[in-house]
GUTI-890252 format. One record per atom (N, C-alpha, C): x, y, z. Coordinates in steps of 0.1 Angstrom, whole numbers, plus 5000, padded with zeros to 4 digits. Last residue first. Example, Ala and Ser with C-alpha at 12.3 -4.5 7.8 and 13.67 -1.06 7.14 Angstrom:
BEGIN
512849785071 513749895071 512950005079 513249435078 512349555078 513249675078 
// end
This chain:
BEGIN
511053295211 509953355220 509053225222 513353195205 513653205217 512353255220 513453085174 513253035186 513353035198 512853345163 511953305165 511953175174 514753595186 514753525176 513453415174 515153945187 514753795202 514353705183 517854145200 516954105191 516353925198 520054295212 518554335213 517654295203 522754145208 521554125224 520354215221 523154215185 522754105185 521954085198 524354445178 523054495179 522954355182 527554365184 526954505191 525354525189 528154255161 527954185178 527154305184 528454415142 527254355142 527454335153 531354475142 530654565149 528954505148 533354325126 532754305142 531354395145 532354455098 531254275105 531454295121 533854665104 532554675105 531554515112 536254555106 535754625116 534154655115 536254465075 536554365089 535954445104 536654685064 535354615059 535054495070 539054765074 537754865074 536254765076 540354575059 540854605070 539254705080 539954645034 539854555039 540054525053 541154915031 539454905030 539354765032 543954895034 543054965043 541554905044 543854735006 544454695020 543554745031 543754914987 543054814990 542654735000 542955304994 543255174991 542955044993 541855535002 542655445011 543255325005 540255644978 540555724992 541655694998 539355424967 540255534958 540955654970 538155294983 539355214981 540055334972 535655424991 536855415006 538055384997 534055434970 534655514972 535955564981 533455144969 534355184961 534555294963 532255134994 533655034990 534455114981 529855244989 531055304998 532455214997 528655084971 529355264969 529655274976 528554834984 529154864970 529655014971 527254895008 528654845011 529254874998 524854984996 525355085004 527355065006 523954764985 524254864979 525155014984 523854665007 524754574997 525154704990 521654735022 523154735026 524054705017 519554695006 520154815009 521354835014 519754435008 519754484998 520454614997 518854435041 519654325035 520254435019 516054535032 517154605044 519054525038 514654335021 515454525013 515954585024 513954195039 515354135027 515654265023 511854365050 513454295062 514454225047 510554435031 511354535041 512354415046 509654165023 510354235011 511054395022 508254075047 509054015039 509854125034 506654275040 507254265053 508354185049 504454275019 505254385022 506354355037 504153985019 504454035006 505654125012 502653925043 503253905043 505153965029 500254045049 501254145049 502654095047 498653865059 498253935048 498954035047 499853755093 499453705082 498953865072 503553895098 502153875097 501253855091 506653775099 505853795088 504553785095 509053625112 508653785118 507353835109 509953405100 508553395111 508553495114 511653585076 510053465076 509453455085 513753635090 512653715089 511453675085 514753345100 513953435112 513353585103 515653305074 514253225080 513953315098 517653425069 515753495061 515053395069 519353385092 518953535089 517553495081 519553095080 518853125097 518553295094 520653155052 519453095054 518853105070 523153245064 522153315054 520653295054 524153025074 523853195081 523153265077 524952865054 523652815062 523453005073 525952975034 525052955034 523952925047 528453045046 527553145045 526553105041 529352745050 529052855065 528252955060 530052685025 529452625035 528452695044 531952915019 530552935013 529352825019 534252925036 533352955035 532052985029 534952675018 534552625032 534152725036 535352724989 534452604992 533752605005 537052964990 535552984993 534752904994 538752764999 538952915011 537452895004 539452644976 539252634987 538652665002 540152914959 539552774958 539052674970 542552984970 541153104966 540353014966 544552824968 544252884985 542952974982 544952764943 544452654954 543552714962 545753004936 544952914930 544052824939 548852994949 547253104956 546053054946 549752794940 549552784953 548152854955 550352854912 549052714913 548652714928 551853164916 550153114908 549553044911 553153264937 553353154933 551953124930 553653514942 554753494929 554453354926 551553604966 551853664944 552753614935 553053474980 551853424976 551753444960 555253594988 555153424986 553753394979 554353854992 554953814983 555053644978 550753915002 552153855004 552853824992 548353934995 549054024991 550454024993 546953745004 546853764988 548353894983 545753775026 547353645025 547753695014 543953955029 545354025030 546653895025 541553785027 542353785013 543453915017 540953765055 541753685048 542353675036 539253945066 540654005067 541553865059 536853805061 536953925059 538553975051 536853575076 536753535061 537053685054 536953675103 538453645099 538353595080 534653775101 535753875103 536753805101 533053555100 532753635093 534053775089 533653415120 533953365105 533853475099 531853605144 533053575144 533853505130 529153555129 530053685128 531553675131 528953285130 528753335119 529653485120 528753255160 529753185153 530153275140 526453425161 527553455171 529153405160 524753265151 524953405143 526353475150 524553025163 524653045151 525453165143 523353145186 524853065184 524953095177 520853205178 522053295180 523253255186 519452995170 520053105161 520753175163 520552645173 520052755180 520552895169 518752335151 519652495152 519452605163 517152245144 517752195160 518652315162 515152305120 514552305137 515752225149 517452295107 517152425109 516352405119 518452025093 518352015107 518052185114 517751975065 517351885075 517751905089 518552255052 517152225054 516752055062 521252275065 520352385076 518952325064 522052085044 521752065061 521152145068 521252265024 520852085023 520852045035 523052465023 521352465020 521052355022 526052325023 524852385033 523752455035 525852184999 525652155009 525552205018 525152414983 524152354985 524752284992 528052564988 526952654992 525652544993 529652394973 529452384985 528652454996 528452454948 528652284952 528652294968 529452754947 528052694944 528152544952 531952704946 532152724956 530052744957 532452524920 532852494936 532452524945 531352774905 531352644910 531052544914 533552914913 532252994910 531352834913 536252824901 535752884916 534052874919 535552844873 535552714880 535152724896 535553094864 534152984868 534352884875 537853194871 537053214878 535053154876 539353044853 539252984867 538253024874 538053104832 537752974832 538153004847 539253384830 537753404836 537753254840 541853394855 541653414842 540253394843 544653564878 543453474877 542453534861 546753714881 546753674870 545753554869 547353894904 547653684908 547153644895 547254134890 548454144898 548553984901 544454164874 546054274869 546954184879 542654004887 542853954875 544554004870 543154054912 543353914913 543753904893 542554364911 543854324919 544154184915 539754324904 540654364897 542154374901 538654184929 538454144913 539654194903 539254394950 540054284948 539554204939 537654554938 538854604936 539254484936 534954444946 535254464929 536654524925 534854364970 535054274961 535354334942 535254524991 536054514985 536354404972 532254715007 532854584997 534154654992 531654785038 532254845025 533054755021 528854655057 530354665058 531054695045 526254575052 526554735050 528454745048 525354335061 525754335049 526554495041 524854385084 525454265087 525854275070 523354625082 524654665091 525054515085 520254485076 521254615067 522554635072 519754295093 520254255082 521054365073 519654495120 520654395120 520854355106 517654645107 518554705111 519754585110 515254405109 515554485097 517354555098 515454405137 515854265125 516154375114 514454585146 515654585152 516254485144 511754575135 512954685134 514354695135 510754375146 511154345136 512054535129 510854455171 511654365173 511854345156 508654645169 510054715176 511054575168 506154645155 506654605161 508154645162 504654845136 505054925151 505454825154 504554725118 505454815111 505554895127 502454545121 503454515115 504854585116 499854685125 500354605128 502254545131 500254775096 500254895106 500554825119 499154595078 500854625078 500854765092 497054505090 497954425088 499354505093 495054715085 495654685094 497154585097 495654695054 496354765056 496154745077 494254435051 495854405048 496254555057 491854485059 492654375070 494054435066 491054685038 491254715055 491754575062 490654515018 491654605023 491854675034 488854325028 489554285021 491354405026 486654595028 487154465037 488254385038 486654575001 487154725007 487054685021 487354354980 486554474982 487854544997 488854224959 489254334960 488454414968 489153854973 488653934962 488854114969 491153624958 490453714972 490153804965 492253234956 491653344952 491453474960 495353104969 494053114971 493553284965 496952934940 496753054951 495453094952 499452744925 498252734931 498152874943 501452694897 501452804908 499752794917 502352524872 501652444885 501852524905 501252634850 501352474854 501152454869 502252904852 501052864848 500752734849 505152834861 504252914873 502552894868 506052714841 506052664855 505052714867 506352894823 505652804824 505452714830 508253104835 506253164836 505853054831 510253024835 509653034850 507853034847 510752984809 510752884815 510052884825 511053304804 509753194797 509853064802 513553314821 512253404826 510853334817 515153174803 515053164816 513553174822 515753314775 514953194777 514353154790 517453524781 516153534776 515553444779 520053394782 519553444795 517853504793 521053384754 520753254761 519753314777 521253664751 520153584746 519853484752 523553684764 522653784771 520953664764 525453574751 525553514764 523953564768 525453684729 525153554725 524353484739 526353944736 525253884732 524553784728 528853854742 528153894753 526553904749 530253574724 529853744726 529153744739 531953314738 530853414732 530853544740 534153264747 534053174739 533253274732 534853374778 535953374772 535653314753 532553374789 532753494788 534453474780 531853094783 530853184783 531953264773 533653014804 533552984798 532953034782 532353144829 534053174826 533953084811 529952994830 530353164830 531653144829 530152704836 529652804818 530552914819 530052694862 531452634855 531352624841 528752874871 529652854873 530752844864 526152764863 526452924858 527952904861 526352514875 526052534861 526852634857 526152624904 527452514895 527652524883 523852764902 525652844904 526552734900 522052574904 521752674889 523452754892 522852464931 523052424921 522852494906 522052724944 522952684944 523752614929 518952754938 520152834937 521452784935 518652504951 518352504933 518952624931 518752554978 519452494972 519852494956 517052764983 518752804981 519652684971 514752614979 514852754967 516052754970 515052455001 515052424986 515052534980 515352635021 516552525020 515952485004 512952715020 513652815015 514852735014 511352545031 511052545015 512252685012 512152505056 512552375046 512652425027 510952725069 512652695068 512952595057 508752745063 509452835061 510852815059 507152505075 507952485064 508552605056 504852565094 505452575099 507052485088 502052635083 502552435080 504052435089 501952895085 500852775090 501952645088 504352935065 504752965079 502852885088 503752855040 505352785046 504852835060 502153045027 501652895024 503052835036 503353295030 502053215032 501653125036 505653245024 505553275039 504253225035 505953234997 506453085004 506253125018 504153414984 503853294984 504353174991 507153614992 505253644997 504653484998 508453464974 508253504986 507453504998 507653564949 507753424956 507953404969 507553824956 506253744948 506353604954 510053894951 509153944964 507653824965 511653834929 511353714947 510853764952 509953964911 509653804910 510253744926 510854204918 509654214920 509154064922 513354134911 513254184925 511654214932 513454134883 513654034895 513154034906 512654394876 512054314875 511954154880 514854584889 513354594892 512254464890 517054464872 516954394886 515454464892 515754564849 516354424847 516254334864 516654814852 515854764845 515254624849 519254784856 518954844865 516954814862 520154734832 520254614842 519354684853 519354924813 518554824816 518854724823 520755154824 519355114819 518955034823 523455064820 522955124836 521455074835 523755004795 523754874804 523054934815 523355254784 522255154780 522255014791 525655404797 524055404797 523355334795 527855264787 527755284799 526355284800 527055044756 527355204763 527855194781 527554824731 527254864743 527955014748 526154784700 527754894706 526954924723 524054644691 525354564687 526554644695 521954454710 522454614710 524054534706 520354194718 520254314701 520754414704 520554154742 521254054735 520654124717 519054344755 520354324758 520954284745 516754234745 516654394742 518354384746 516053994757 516254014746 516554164741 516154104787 517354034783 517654034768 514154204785 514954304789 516554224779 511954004780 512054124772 513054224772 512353894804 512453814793 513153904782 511054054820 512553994826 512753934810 508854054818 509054174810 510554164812 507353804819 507653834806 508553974805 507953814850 509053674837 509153794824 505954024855 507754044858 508153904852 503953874844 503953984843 505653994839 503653644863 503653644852 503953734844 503353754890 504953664888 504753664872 500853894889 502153944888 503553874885 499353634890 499153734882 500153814881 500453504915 500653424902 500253584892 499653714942 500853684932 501153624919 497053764936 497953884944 500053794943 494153754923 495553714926 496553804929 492053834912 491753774923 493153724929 493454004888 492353914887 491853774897 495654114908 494854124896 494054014894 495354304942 495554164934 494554174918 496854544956 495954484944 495754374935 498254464982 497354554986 496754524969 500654274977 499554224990 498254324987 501654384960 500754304955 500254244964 502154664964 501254664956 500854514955 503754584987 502654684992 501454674980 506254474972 505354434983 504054404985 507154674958 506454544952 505454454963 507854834978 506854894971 506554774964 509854664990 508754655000 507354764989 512154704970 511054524970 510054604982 513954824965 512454894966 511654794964 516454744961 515954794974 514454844976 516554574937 516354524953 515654594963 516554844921 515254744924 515054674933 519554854922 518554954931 517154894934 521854744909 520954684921 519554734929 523054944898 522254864888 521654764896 524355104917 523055174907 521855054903 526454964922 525554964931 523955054930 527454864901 526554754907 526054824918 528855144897 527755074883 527354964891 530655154917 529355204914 528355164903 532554954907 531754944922 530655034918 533455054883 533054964884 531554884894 534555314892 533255334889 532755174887 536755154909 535555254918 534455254905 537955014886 537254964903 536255034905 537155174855 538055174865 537155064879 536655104825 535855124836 536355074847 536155014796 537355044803 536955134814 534354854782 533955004787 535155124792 536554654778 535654714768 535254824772 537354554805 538054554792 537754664779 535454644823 536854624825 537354674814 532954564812 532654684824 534754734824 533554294805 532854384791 533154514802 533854144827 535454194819 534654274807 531454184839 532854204847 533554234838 529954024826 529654174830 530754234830 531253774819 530953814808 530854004812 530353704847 531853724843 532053784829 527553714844 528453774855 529953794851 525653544829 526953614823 527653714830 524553374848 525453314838 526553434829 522453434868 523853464867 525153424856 520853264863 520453374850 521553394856 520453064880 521152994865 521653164854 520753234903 521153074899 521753104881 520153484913 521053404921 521453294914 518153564888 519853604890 520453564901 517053274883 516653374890 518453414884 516252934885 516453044872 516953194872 515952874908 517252774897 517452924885 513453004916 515053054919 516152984914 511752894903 511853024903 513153074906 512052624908 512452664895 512452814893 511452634937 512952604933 513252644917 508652694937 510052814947 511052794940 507852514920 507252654920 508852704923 507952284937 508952304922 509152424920 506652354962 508052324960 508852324941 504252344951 504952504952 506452494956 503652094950 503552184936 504452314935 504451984975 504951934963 504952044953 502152104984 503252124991 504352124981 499851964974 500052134970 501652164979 500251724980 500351724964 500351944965 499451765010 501051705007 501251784994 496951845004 497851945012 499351925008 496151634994 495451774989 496651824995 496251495021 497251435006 496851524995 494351595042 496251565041 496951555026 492251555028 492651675029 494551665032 491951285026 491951385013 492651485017 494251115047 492751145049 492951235032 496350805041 496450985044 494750995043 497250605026 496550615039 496050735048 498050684998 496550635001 496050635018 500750755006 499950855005 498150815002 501950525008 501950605016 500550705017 500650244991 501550334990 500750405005 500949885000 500050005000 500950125000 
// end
């Protein structure tokens, strides 16, 4: 006798909708610019480098322009908790944002003389429309994830298929970016976004509601609700400071390519690798996230966090620069076993903003505590790159370390979902 005949209707209704929005989450995000659509990342980098001829700092600045749509996920929020189109408050929109993700890419992949402008455009373009698609999924995985109490599990699958869509992108992207045009790369990335929206018409299930004016008075109680609790303030805050610390990733991009002569294939290969070991730990924090204490966790996490920081100073040793297959190795490696750890830290951070989610607000709440997160990135990008023309590389590494400590400092005023 199978399993699932012994079950009552409504249980095995429940399991088979469990099932459905699990493909839902994962192929949304296999495809997403965390997974597979990352594919011509490296392709960005050296067309921004080579081609544009486009110093670090403005380098740093053009990602922190062209991310801006992250930051305004809580207005994607607000509109689709607050107008659902044709009784739907996400499948109706996830459709929308594919086709016009689609549309962006093909509009990419036909510009025969890239500009500065035209890229700002429409990546900036480009990430509104993403950023609208994980709010959406989102929204849909607190919903349906936090009653059944599977917030944590179904986001271990979306990271995961992240992950994995980075092996791919990985070990293409350097590939990619050394074989084809950038248009060739950009086209292939069209296809993605018509993959998601036929997944989402197959097999996106959501309860209907309808637009009266009852209807809108819960949600907007909701978010008012919502927006006086103190404790999700103090989350929000923590996610923006834990990612705010001033990147050094796009100098030391260009430090690794001009000075340890790293090429794009290695840097797919890294890429990965270090994907491979990011799903295994999306794979354990999703079978053991209910044993997890969180603020161990996060304790541990920040302390890693400051010595993963100050570690690419090895880089700048002479023994190191003069010996290629060594520091090869040591980059390789190094982000295998931190990318372990960042995953699962990553994942305890959105799953404690997951159970901070009130019901019918979930859209807009969600999408403030991750655009806090966002906001920081953007914040860490433009001030990275303006610290490193100021101080250089070294210094701003050194900088960028003092900040992660400085997270410890808001951690005793926050209460975690397993401690209330």
């Amino acid at each position: 006798m199978r399993i699932e005949s012994s079950l009552a209707p409504a249980q095995r209704a429940t399991s088979r909708n469990v099932i459905r929005l699990s493909i839902v989450f994962a192929a949304a995000y296999f495809f997403s610019t965390n997974g597979l659509a990352s594919l011509p990342g490296i392709t960005v980098n050296f067309l921004l480098k080579d081609v544009l001829h486009m110093t670090a700092t403005q380098a740093s600045y053009f990602g922190a322009i062209t991310i801006i749509g992250w930051a305004l996920k809580p207005i994607w929020g607000f509109i689709s908790d607050y107008f659902p189109i044709f009784g739907f408050r996400r499948r109706s929109y996830l459709i929308i944002a594919s086709l016009l993700s689609a549309t962006i890419w093909a509009i990419l992949a036909n510009i025969h003389q890239y500009s500065i402008q035209s890229l700002i455009t429409l990546f900036t373009l480009s990430s509104i429309a993403y950023a609208f698609m994980d709010v959406l999924v989102d929204a849909l995985m607190v919903e349906t994830g936090k009653p059944l109490g599977l917030t944590g599990r179904f986001q271990s699958i979306q990271w995961t298929a992240v992950y994995i869509a980075s092996i791919i992108a990985g070990a293409l992207g350097g590939w990619v970016a050394a074989h084809l045009a950038p248009q060739e790369t950009f086209a292939i990335n069209a296809v993605f976004p018509i993959i998601i929206l036929v997944i989402i018409a197959l097999w996106a299930r959501e309860e209907k509601i309808a637009a009266t004016a009852d209807n809108r008075r819960e949600t907007k109680n909701a978010f008012k609700t919502a927006f006086k609790n103190r404790q999700l303030w103090f989350l929000g805050f923590f996610l923006f400071f834990w990612t705010f610390s001033p990147s050094f990733g796009t100098p030391f991009f260009y430090y690794s390519v001009d000075t340890l002569k790293f090429d794009p294939l290695f840097f797919g290969t890294v890429a990965a690798f270090a994907a491979a070991a990011s799903a295994v730990g999306a794979i354990l924090y999703g079978k053991y996230y209910r044993r997890i204490n969180t603020r161990a966790l996060i304790r541990f996490a920040i302390f890693l966090g400051v010595i993963s920081t100050i570690f690419p100073l090895i880089y700048f040793l002479p023994a190191i620069k003069e010996n290629l297959p060594f520091a090869k190795n040591l980059y390789l490696y190094s982000n295998m076993l931190l990318s372990v750890i960042g995953a699962i830290t990553f994942l305890v951070m959105l799953n404690a903003a997951a159970i901070a989610c009130p019901k019918r607000s979930e859209g807009v709440v969600f999408a403030t505590l991750t655009a806090c997160w966002n906001i920081g990135l953007i914040g860490s990008s433009a001030i990275g790159g303006f610290l490193f023309e100021k101080i250089g590389l070294v210094p701003l590494i050194l900088v960028s370390a003092i900040f992660t400590a400085l997270t410890w400092l808001i951690l005793p005023h926050l209460k975690f979902g397993d401690e209330l």
